[in-house]
PASEMAR-477558 format. One record per residue: residue in three letters; x, y, z of N, C-alpha, C in turn. Coordinates in Angstrom, 3 decimals. Layout:
# residues N
  residuo    n_east   n_north      n_up   ca_east  ca_north     ca_up    c_east   c_north      c_up
      ALA         X         Y         Z         X         Y         Z         X         Y         Z
...
***
This chain:
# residues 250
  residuo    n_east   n_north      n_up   ca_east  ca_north     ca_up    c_east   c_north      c_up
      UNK    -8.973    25.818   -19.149    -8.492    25.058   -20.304    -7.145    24.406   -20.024
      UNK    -6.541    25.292   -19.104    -4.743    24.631   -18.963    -4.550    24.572   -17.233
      UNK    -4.326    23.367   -16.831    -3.943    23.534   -15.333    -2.512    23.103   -15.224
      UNK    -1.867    23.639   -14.109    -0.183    23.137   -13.774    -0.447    22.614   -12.438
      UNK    -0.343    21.592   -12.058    -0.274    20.752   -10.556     1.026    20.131   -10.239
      UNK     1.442    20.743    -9.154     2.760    20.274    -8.194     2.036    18.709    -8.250
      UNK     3.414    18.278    -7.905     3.250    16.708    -7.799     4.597    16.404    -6.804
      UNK     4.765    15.513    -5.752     4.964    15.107    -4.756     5.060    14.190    -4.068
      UNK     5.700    12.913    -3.790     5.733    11.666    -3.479     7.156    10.642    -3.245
      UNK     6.471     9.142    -3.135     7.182     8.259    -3.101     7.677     7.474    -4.056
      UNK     8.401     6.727    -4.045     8.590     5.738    -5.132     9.007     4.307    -4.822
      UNK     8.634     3.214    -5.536     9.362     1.903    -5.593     9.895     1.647    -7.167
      UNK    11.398     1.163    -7.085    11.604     0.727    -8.686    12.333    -0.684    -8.042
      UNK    12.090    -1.522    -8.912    12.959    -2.978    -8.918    13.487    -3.142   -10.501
      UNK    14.481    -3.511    -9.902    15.580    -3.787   -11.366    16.462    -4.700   -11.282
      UNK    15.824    -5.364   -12.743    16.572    -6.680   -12.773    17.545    -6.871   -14.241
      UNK    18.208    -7.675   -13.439    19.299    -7.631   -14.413    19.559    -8.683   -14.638
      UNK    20.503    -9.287   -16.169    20.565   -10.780   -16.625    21.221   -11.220   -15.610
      UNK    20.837   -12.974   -15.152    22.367   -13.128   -14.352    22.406   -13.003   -12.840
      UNK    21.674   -11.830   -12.411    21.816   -11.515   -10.873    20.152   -11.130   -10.372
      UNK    19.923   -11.190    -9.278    18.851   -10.379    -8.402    18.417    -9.491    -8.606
      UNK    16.985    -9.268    -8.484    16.490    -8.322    -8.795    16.723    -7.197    -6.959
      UNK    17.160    -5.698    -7.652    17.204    -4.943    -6.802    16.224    -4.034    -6.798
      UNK    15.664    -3.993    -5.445    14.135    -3.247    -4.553    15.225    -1.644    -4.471
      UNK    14.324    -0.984    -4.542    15.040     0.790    -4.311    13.284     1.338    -3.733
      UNK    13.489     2.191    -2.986    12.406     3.407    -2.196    13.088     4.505    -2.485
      UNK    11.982     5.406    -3.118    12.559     6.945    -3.409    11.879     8.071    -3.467
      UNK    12.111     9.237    -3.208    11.540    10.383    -3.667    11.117    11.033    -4.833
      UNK    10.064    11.547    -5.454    10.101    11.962    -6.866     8.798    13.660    -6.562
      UNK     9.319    14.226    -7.175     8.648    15.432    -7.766     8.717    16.218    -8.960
      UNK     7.521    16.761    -9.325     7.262    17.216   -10.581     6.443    18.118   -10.903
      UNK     6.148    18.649   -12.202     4.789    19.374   -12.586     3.807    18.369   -13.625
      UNK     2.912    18.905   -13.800     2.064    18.045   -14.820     0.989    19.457   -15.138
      UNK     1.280    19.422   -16.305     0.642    20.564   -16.979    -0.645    19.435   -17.979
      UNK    -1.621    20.144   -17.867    -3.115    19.493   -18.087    -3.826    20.268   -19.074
      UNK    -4.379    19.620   -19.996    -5.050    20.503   -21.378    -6.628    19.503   -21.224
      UNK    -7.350    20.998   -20.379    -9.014    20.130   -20.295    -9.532    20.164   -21.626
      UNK    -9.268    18.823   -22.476   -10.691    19.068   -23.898   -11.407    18.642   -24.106
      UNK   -12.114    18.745   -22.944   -13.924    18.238   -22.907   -13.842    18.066   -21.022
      UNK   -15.196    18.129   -20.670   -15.906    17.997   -18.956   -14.814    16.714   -18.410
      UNK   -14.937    15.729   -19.502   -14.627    14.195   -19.312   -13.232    14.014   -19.217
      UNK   -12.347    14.460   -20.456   -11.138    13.994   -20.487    -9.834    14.984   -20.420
      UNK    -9.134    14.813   -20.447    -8.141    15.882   -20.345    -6.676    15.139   -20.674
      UNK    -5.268    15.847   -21.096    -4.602    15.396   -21.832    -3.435    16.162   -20.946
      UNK    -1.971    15.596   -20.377    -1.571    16.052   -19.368    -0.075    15.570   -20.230
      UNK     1.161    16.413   -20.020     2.308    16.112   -19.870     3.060    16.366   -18.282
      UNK     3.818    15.278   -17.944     4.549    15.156   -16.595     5.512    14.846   -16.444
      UNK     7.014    15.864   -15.904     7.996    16.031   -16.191     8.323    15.210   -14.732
      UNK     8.930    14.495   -14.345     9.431    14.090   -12.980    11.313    13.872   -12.479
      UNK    11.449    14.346   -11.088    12.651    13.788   -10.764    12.681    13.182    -9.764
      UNK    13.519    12.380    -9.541    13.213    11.030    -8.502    14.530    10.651    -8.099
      UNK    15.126    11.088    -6.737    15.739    10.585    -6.221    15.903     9.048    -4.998
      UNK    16.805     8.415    -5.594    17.060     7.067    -5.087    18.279     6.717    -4.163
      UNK    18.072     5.716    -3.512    19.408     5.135    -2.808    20.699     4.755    -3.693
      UNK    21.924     4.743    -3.582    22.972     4.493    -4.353    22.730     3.064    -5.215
      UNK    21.991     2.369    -4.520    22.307     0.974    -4.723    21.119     0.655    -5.618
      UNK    20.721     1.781    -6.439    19.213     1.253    -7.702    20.283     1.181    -8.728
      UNK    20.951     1.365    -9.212    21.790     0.638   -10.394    22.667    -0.057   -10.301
      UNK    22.669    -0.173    -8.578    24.105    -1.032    -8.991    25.253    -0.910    -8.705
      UNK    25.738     0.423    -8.576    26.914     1.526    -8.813    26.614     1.912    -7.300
      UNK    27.776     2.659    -7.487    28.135     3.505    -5.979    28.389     4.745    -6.810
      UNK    27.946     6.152    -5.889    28.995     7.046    -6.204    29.649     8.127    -5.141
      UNK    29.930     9.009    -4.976    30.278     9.669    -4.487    29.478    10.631    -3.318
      UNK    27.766    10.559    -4.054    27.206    11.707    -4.266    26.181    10.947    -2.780
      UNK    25.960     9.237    -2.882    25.457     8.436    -2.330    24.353     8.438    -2.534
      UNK    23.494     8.883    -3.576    22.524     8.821    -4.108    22.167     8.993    -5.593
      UNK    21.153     8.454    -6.039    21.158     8.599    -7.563    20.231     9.539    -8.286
      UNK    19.782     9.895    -8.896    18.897    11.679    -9.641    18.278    10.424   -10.670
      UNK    17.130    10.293   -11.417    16.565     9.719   -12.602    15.626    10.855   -12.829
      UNK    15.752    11.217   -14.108    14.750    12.084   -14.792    13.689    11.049   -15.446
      UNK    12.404    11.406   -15.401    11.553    11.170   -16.503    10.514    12.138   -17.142
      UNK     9.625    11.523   -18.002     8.818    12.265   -18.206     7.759    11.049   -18.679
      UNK     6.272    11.598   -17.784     5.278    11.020   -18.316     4.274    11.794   -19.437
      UNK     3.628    11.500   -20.126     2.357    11.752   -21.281     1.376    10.527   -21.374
      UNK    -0.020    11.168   -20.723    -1.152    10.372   -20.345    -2.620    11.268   -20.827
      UNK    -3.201     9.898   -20.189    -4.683    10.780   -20.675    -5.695    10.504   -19.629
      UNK    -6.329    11.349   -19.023    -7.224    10.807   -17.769    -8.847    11.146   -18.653
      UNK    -9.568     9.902   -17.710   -10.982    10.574   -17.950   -11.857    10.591   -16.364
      UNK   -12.640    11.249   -16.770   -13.546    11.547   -15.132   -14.893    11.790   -15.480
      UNK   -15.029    10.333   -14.826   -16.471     9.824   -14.977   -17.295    10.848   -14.426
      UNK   -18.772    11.258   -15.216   -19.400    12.219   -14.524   -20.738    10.887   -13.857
      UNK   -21.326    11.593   -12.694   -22.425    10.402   -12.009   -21.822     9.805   -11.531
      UNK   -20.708     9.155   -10.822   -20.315     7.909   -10.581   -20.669     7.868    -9.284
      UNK   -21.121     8.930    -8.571   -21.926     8.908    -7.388   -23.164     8.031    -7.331
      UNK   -23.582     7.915    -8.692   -24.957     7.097    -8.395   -24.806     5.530    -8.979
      UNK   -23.093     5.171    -9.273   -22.738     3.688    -9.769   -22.863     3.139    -8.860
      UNK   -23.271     1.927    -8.250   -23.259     0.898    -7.182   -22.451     0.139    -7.098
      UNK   -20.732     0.405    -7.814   -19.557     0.002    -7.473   -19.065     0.774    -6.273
      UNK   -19.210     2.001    -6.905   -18.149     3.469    -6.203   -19.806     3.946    -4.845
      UNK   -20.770     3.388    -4.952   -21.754     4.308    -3.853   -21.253     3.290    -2.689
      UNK   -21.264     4.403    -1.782   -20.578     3.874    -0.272   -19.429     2.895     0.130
      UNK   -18.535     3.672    -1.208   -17.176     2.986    -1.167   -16.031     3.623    -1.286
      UNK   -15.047     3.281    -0.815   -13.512     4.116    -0.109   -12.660     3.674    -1.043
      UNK   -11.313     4.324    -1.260   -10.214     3.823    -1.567    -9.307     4.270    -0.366
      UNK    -8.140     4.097    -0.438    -7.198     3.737     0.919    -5.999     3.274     0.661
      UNK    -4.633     4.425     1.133    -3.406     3.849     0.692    -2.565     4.219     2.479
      UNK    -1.716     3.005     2.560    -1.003     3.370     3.730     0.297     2.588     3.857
      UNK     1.059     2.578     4.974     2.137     2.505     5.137     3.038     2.241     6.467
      UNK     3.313     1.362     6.837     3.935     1.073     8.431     4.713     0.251     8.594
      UNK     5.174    -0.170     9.925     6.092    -0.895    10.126     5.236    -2.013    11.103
      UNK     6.611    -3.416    10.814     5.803    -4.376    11.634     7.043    -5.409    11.746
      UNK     7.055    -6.422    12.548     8.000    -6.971    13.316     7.899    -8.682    13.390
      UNK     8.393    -9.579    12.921     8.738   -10.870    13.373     9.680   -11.390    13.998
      UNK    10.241   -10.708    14.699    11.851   -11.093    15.131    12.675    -9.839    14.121
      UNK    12.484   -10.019    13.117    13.105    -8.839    11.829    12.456    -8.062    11.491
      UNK    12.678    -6.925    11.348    12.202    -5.694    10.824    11.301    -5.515     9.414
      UNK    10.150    -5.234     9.212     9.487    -5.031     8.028     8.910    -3.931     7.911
      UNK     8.711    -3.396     6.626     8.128    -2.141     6.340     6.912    -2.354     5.078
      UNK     5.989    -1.909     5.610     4.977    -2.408     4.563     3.623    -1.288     3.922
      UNK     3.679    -1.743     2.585     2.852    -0.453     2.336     1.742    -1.129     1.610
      UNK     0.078    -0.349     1.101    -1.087    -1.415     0.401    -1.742     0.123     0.279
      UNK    -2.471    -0.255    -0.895    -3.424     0.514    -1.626    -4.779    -0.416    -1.323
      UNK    -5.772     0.040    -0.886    -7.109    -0.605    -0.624    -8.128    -0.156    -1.143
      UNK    -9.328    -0.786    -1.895   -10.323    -0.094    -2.346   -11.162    -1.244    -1.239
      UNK   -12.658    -0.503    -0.767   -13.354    -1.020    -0.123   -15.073    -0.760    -0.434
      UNK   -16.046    -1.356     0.204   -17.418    -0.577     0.075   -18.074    -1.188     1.548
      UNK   -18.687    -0.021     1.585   -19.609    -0.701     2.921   -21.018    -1.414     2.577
      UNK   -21.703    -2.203     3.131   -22.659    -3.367     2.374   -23.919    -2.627     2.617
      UNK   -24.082    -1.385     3.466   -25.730    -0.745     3.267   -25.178     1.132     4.095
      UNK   -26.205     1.283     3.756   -26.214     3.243     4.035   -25.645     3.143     5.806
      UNK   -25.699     2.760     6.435   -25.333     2.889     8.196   -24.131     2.594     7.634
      UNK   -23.545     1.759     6.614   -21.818     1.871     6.725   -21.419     0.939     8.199
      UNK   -21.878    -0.162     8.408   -22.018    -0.930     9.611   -20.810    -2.019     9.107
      UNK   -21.448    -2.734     7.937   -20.908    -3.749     7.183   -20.029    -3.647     6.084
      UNK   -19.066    -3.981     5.872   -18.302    -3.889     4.612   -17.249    -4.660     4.715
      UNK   -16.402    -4.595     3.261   -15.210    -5.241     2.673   -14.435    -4.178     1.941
      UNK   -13.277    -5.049     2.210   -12.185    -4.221     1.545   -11.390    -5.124     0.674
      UNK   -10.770    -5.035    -0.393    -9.387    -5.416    -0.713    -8.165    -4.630    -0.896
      UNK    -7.131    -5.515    -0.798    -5.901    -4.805    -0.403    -4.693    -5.375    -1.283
      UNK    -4.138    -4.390    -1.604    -2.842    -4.974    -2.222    -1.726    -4.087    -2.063
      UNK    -0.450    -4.686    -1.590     0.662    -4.221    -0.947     1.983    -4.465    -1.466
      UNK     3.078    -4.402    -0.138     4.660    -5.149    -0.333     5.028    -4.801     0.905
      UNK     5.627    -6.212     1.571     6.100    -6.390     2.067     7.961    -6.593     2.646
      UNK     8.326    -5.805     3.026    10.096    -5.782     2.618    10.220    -5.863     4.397
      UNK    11.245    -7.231     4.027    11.566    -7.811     5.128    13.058    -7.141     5.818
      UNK    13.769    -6.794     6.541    15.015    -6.902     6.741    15.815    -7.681     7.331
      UNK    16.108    -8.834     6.938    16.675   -10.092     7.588    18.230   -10.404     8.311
      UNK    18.539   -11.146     8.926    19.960   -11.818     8.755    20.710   -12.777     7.868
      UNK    21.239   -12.874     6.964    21.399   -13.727     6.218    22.425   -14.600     6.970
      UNK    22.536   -15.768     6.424    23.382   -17.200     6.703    24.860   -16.476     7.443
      UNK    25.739   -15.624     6.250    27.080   -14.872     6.644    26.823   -13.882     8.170
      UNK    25.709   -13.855     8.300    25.467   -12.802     9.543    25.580   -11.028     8.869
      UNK    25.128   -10.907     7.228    25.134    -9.947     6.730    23.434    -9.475     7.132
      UNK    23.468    -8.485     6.451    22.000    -7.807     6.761    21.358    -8.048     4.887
      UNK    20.048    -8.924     5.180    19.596    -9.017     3.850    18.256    -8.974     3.685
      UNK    17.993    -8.369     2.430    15.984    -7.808     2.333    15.396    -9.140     1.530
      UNK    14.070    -9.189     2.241    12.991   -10.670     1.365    12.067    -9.125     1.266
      UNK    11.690    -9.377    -0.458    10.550    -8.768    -0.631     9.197    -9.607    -1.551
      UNK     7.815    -9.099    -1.003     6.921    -9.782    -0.630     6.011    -8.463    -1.224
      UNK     5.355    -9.529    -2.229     3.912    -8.750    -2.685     2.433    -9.536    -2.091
      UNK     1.539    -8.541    -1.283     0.941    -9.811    -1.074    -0.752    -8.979    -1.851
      UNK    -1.853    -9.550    -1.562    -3.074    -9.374    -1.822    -4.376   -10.263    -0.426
      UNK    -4.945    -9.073     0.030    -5.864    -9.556     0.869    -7.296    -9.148     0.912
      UNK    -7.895    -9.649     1.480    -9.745    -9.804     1.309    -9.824    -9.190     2.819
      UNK   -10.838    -8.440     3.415   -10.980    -8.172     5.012   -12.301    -7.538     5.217
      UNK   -13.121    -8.545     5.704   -14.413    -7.815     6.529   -14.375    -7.138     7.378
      UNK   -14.939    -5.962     7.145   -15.026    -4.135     8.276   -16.552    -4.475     9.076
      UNK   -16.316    -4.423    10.045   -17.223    -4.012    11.246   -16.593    -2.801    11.791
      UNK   -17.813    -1.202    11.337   -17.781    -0.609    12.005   -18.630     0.048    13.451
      UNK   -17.539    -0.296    14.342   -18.324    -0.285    16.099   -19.046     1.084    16.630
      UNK   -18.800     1.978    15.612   -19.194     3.355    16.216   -20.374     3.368    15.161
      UNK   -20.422     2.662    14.244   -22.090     3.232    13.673   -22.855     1.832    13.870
      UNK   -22.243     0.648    14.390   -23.139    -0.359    15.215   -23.551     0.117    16.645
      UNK   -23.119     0.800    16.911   -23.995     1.316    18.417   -24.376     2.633    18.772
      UNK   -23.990     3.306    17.506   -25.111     4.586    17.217   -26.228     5.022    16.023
      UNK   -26.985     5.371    15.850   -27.930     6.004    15.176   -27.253     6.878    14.251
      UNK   -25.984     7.365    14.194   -25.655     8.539    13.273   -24.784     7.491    12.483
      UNK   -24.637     8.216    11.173   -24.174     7.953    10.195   -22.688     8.192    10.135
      UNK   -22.520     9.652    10.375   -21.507     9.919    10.515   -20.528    10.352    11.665
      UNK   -19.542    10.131    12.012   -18.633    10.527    13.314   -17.731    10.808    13.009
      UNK   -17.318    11.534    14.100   -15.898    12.828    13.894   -14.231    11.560    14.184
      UNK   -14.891    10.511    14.993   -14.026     9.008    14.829   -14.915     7.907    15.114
      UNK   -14.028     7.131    14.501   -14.575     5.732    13.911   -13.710     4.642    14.060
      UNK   -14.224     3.830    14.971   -13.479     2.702    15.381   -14.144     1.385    14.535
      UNK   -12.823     0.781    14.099   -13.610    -0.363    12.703   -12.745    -1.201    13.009
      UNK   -13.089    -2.445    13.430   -12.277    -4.162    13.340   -12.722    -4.187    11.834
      UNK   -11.287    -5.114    11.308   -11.151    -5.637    10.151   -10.742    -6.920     9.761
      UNK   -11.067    -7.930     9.645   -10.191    -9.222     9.694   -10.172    -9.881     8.526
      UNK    -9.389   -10.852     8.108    -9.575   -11.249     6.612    -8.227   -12.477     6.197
      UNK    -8.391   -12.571     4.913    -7.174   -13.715     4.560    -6.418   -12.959     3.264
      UNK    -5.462   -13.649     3.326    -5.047   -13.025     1.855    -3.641   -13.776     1.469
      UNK    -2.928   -13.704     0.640    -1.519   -14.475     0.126    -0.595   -13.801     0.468
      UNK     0.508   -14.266     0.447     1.846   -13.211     0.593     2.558   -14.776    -1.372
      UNK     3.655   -13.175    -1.720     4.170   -13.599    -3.231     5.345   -13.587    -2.972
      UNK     6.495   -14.246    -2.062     7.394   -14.684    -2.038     8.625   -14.323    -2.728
      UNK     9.692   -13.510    -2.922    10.525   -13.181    -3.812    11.715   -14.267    -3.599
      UNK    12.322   -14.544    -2.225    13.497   -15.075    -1.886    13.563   -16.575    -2.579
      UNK    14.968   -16.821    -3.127    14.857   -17.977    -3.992    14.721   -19.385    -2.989
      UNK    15.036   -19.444    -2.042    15.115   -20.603    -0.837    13.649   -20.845    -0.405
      UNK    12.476   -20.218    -0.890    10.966   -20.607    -0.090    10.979   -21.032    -1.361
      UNK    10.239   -22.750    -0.614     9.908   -23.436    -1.264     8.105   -23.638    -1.861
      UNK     8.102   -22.391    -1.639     5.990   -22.150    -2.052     6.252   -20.888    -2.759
      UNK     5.408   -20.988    -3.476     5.288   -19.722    -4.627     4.070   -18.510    -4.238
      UNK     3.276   -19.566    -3.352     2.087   -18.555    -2.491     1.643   -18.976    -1.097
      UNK     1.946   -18.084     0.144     1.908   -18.555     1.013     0.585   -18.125     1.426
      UNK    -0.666   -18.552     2.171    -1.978   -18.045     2.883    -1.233   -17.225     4.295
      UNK    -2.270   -16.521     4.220    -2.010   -15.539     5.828    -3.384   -15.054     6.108
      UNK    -4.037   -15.405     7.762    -4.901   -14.657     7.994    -4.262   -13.301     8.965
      UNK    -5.095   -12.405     9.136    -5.143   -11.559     9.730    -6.267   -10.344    10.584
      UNK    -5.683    -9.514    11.615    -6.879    -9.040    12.746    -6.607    -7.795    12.281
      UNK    -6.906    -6.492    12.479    -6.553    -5.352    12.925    -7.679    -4.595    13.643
      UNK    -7.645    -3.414    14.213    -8.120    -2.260    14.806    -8.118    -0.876    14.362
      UNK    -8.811    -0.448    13.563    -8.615     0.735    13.182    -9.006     1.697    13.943
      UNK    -8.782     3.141    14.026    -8.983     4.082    14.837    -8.750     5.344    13.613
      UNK    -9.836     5.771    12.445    -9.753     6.729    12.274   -11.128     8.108    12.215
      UNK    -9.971     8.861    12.193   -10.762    10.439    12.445   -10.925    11.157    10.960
      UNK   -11.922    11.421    10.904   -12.489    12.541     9.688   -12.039    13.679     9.591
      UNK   -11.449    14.205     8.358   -10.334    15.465     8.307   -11.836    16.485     7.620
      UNK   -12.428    15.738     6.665   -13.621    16.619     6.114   -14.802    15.750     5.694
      UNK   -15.343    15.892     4.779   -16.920    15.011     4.866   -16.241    13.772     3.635
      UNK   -15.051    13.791     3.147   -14.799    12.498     2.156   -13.410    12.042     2.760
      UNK   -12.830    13.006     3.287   -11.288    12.290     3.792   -11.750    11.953     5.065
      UNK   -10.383    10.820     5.467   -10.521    10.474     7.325    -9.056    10.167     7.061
      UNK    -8.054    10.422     8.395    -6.805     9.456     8.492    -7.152     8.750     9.787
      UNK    -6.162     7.405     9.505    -6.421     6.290    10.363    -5.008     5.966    11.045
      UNK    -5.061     5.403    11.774    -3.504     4.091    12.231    -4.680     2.813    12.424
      UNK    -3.826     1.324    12.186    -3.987     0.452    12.339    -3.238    -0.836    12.796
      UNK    -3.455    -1.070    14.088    -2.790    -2.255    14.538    -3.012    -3.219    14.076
      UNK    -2.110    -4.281    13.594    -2.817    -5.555    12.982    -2.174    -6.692    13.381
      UNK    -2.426    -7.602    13.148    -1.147    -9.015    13.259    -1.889   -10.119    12.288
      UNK    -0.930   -10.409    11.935    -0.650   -11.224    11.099    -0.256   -12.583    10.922
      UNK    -0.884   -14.174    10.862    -0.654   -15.114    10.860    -0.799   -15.995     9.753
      UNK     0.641   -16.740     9.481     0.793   -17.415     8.131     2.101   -18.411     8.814
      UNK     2.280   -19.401     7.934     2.492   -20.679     8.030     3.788   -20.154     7.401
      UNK     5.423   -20.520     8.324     6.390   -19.934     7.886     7.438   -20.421     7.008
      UNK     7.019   -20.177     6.070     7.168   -20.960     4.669     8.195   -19.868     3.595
      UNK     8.303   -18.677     4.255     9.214   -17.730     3.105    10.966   -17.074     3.551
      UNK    11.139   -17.560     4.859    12.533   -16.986     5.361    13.148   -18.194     5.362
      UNK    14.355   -17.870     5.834    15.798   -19.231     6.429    14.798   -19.981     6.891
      UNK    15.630   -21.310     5.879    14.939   -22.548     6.395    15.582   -23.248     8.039
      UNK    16.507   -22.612     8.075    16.953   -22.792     9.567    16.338   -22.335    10.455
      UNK    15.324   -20.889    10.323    15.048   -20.403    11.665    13.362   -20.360    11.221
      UNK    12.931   -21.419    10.523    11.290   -21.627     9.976    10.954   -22.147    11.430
      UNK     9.663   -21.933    11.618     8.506   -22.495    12.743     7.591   -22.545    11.733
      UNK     6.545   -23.485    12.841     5.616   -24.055    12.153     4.293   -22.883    12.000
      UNK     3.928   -21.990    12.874     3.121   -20.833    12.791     4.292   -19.560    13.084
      UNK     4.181   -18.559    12.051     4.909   -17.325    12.652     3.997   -15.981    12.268
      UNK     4.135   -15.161    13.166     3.033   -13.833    13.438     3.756   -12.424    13.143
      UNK     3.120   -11.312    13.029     3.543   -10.064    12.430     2.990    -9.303    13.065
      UNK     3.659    -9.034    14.546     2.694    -7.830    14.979     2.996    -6.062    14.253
      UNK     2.162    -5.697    14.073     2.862    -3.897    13.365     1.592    -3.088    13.084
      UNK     2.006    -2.293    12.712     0.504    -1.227    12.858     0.915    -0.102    11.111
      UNK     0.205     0.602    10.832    -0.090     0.925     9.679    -0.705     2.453     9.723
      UNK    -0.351     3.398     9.084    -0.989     4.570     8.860    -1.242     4.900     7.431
      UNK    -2.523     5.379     7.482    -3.087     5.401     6.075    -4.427     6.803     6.493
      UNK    -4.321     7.078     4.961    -5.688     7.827     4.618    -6.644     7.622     3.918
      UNK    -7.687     8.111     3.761    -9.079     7.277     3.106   -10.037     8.239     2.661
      UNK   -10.071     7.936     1.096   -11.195     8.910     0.532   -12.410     8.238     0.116
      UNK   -13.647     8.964     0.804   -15.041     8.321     0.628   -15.508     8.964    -0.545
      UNK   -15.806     7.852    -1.434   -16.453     8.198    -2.774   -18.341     9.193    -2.513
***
């Protein structure tokens, strides 16, 4: 009737203020969430959280060089019963990950992916993806300055280990992924509000149990350089970087 679940994680907050820039922060947060099951389906949860941040999410400096935010969430979940036999969720993944990647400047990039494979061998499939991109740049003064970047992408999965075997399932799984997608521009100097980008990757992941797998993924990235200093723009610029993520099979 009553469950208590540790809770554990990351965070992004952006905060904007009249007048000035909006400021990007990455942070830590943990909590409890105490859960009242009333009924198979739904359940009714309070979630107390604390979340530590970099000095620079309000604004302020202090002493301490970091900042503490309390919250508290109150929600309501439901959990679909059957959804094993919906033909949204049958032979389909979700997928969240996180890596670094390189144009000359430093980027760190993270995407939540839901995907499905197009028949039972799991040969064929698609994914979509949606992320952020945080650049670490040089600015004009020769200061150090962040472009942040929301993007959204489309990517056809060919997987190579159940195209050239008979089994369904493997202990690893090598999957090309390629696809297009936008990048959403934050910096006020790009003169496009949505830039196109295609992209390759290589996945390489291993099965932890019969619904999880973790992966890494090399990828690169090509888009028309339309969102940094207009001084140091080219006409094609690339993103080589790679990505670690995990993946739960519905």
């Amino acid at each position: 009737m009553f469950e208590v679940i540790a809770v554990l994680g990351v965070s992004y907050q952006a905060g904007i203020t009249q007048g000035s820039g909006a400021i990007h922060s990455y942070g830590l947060h943990g909590g409890f969430q105490g859960k009242f099951n009333v009924s198979p389906a739904f359940n009714l949860f309070i979630e107390p959280q604390l979340t530590m941040y970099p000095d620079r999410v309000d604004n302020a400096f202090s002493w301490r060089s970091y900042d503490l935010a309390g919250s508290i969430m109150i929600g309501l979940t439901y959990k679909p019963s059957g959804f094993s036999q919906s033909w949204l969720l049958r032979e389909g993944f979700a997928s969240i990950a996180a890596g670094m990647g390189n144009t000359g400047d430093m980027l760190f990039n993270t995407e939540f992916m839901l995907g499905k494979w197009l028949e039972k061998e799991h040969i064929n499939g698609v994914r979509i993806a949606a992320g952020s991109t945080t650049a670490f740049l040089e600015n004009h003064d020769g200061r150090g300055d962040r472009d942040f970047n929301v993007n959204l992408c489309v990517d056809y999965l060919c997987n190579l280990s159940n195209l050239f075997s008979d089994r369904k399932t493997h202990l690893f799984e090598f999957i090309v992924a390629g696809g297009i997608g936008s990048y959403f521009p934050e910096a006020e100097e790009s003169p496009a509000a949505v830039i196109l980008n295609g992209r390759l990757g290589f996945q390489g992941q291993v099965a932890v149990s019969e619904h999880v797998g973790v992966w890494v993924e090399p990828r690169i990235n090509i888009f028309k350089d339309r969102s940094y200093r207009s001084d140091l723009q080219q006409p094609i610029r690339g993103t080589v970087g790679i990505m670690f993520g995990t993946s739960y099979k519905f």
